[in-house]
N, C-alpha and C positions, 0 to 999 in steps of 0.2 A: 480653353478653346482657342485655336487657332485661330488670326484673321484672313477671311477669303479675299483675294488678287482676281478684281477682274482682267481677264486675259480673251485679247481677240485676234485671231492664227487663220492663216489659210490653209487648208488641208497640206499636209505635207509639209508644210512650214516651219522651220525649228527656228524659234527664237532664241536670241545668244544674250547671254550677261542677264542680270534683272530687269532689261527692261520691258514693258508693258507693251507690248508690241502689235500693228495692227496692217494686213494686208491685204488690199480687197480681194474677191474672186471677179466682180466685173465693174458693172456702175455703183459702186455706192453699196456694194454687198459684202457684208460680211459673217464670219460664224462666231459666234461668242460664247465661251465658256469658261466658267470659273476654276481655278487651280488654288488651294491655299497654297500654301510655301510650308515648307520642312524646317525643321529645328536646326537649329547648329549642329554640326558636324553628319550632316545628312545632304540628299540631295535626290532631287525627284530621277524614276526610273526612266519617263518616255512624254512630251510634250501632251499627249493624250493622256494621261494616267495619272490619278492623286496619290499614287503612291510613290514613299520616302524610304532610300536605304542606306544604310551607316558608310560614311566616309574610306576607301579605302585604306592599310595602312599606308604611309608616308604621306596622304594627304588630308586634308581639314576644308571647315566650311564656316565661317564666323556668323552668327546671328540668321533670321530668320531668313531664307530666300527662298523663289522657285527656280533657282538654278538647278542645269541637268548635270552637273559635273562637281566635282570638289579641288580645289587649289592644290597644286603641288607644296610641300612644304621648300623652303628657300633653303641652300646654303649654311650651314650652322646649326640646324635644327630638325628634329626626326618626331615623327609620330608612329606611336607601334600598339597602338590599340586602335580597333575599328572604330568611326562615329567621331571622332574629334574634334572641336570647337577652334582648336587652335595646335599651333606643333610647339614643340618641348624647345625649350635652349640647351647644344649644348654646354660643358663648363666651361668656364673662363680658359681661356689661352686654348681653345679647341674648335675644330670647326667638324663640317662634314665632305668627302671628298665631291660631293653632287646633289641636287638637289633629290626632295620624295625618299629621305633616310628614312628607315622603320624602326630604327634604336639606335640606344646611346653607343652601343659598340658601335654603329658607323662614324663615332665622332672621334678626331684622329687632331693631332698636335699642328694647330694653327701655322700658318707663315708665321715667320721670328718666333717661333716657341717649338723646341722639341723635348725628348724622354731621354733624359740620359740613363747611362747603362745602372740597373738594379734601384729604379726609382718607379713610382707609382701613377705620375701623373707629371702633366708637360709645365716646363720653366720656359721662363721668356730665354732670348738668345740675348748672350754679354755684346754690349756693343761693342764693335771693333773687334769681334771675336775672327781667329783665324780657324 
């Protein structure tokens, strides 16, 4: 079982990041209701709503939150299943051209490394190479 976050919101009010957030309506009023938090690689549908859905691809959600959104994945690394806890590295000497890749095909031959002609995978660049 899930642990329940209390959560106190002004109508209309979209709380940003995990935090606990709390804004009155007038003096001293406010509305309070509980949200648990979503599994990794999930993230709630709508600040009103206990409902949790899978990360899209190229992005991830680490551990438990009530975040409404899932992280972009960075630079070098791609996610290509739904729900992901985390994004993929790609291989050594490879990056990705932009962050939110969906697979390893977007990972492409890093700065100082390219594919020479009728090879498999990228070599660093010879120093002082012309």
């Amino acid at each position: 079982q899930l642990p329940r976050f209390p959560f106190l919101a002004r109508v209309g009010f979209r709380p940003f990041n995990d935090t606990i957030a709390a804004e009155p309506f007038g003096a001293d009023q406010f509305m309070t209701t509980t949200l648990g938090p979503c599994w990794a690689g999930h993230h709630r549908v709508s600040h009103n709503t206990t409902a949790c859905v899978p990360c899209e691809l190229g992005r991830f959600r680490v551990g438990l939150s009530a975040m409404m959104f899932c992280l972009p994945c960075e630079k070098g690394y791609y996610s290509e299943y739904l729900g992901q806890g985390a994004c993929t590295a790609c291989p050594a000497l490879y990056t990705t051209p932009h962050m939110e890749s969906t697979s390893i095909d977007d990972c492409v031959c890093a700065p100082g490394a390219f594919l020479p002609p009728k090879e498999e995978a990228c070599v660093p660049c010879l120093e002082h190479a012309v």
